[in-house]
ROGU-571951 format. One line per field, with one value per residue (C-alpha): residue in one letter; residue number from 0; x, y, z. Coordinates in pm, whole numbers, plus 50000, padded with zeros to 5 digits. Layout:
! residues N
rest [A|...]
nr [NUM|...]
xx [X|...]
yy [Y|...]
zz [Z|...]
//
This chain:
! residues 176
rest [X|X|X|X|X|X|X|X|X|X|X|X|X|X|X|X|X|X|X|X|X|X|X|X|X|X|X|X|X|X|X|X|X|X|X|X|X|X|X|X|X|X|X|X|X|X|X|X|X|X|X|X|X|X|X|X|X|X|X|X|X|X|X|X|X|X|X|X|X|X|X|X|X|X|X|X|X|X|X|X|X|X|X|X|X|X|X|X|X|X|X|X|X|X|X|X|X|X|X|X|X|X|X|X|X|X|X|X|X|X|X|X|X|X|X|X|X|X|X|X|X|X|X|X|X|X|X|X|X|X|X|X|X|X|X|X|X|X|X|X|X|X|X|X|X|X|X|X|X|X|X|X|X|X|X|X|X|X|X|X|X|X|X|X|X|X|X|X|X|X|X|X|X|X|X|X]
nr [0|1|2|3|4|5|6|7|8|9|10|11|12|13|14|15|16|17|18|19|20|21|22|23|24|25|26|27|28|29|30|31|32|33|34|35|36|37|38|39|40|41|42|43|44|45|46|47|48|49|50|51|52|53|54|55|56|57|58|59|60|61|62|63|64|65|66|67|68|69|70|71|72|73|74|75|76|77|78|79|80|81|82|83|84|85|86|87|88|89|90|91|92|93|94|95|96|97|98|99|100|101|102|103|104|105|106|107|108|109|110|111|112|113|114|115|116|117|118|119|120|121|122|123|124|125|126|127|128|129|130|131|132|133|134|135|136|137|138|139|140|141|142|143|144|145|146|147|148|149|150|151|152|153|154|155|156|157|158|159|160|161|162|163|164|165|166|167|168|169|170|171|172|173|174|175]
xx [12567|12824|13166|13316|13029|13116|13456|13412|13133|13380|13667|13452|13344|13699|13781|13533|13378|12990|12952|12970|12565|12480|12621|12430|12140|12081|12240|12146|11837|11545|11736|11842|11487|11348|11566|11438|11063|11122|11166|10959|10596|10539|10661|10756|10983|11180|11214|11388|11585|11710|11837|11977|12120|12289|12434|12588|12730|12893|13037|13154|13269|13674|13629|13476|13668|13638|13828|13601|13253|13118|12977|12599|12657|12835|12527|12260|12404|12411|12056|11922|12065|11932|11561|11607|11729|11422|11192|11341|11350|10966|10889|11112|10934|10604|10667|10734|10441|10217|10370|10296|09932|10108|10356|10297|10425|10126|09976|10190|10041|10141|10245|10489|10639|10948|10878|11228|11330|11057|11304|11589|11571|11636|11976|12043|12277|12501|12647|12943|12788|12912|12735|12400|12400|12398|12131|11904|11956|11896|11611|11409|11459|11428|11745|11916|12254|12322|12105|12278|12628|12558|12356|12594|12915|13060|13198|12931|13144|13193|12833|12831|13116|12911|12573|12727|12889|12600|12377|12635|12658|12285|12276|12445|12199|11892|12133|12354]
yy [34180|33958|34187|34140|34293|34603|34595|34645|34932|35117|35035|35172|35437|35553|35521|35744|35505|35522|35150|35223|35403|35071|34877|35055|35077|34722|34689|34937|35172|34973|35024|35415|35436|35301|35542|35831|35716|35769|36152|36198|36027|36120|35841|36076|36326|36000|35868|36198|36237|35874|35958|36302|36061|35856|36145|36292|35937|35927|36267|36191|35882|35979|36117|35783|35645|35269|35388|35596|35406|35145|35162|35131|35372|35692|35598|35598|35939|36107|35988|36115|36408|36496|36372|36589|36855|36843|36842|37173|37314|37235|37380|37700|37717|37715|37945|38196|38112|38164|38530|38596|38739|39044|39105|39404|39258|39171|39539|39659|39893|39786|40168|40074|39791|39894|39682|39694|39461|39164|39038|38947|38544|38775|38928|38636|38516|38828|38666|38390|38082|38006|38336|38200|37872|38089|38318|38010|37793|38105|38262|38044|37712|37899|37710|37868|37981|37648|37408|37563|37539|37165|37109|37244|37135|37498|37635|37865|38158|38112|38110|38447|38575|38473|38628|38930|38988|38820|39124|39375|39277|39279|39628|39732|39594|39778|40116|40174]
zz [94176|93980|94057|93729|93625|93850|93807|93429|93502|93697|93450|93177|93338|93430|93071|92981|92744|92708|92751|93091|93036|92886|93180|93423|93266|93314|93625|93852|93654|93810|94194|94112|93966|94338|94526|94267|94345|94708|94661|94313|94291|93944|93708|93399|93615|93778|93470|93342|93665|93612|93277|93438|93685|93465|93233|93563|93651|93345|93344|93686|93623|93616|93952|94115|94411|94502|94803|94962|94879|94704|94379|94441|94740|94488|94232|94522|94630|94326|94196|94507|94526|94152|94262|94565|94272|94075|94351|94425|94044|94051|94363|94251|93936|94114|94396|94091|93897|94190|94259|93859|93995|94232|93951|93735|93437|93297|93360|93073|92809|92435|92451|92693|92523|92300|91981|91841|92180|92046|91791|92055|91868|91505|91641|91848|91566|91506|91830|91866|91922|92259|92377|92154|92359|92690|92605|92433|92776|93065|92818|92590|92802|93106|93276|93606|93597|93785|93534|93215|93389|93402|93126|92873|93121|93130|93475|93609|93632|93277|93212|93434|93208|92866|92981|93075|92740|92538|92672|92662|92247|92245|92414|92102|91863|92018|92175|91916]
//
């Protein structure tokens, strides 16, 4: 690796400026990609956590510290550490599909259903939008707390905060 070639990576990437995506792209994907394959067999889901990868890297890319490791070494860490990520989001989301056979859920009468609560993507809008985006990522994309505090770069308390008062507004929609 030519080290103008990191120098100006890490330059851009302090800047802020998305060249800096570009850069590593063709610099360091197909190496990040290899480290990704070592945790994640399936060719699709590295190639999403590579892109995840290099979104984070870029996001991060202020806080980067030649001092305390070398480039390749801060980009190895942090695309294995979101392969290692995904592996455990998949194996989450299975653990709770596999319970949905002992769940009651299923069991319910349409008697038991309340029909006015089946239009929650109808109200959704009365709401600000920053309180829409919360509800959208934790409901309809089915996002953890966690995975929409990154996803949408808010502070996860701040998700907590929004959540709370997204269903406390709903709450007076279908309770008035």
């Amino acid at each position: 690796m030519d080290f103008s070639i990191e120098d100006s990576i890490i330059k851009h990437l302090k800047n802020g400026d998305k060249k800096a995506i570009t850069l590593l792209y063709e610099n360091y994907a197909d190496a990040l990609f290899g480290v990704i394959k070592k945790v994640i067999s399936d060719d699709d889901l590295a190639q999403d956590v590579l892109q995840i990868t290099l979104i984070k890297v870029w996001k991060k890319g202020k806080s980067y510290d030649p001092e305390k490791a070398k480039l390749f070494t801060w980009l190895y860490r942090i695309a294995y550490n979101s392969a290692i990520d995904k592996v455990r989001s998949v194996n989450n989301k299975a653990t709770k599909e596999i319970q949905i056979e002992n769940s009651n859920v299923y069991k319910l009468t349409t008697k038991s259903l309340n029909e006015d609560v089946m239009d929650i993507k109808k109200h959704l809008h009365t709401l600000e939008f920053k309180y829409q985006e919360v509800i959208n990522a934790l409901f309809f994309e089915g996002m953890t707390q966690q995975e929409a505090s990154e996803e949408l770069n808010i502070p996860l308390g701040t998700i907590k905060s929004r959540l709370k008062i997204a269903l406390r507004e709903l709450k007076k929609i279908y309770n008035p």
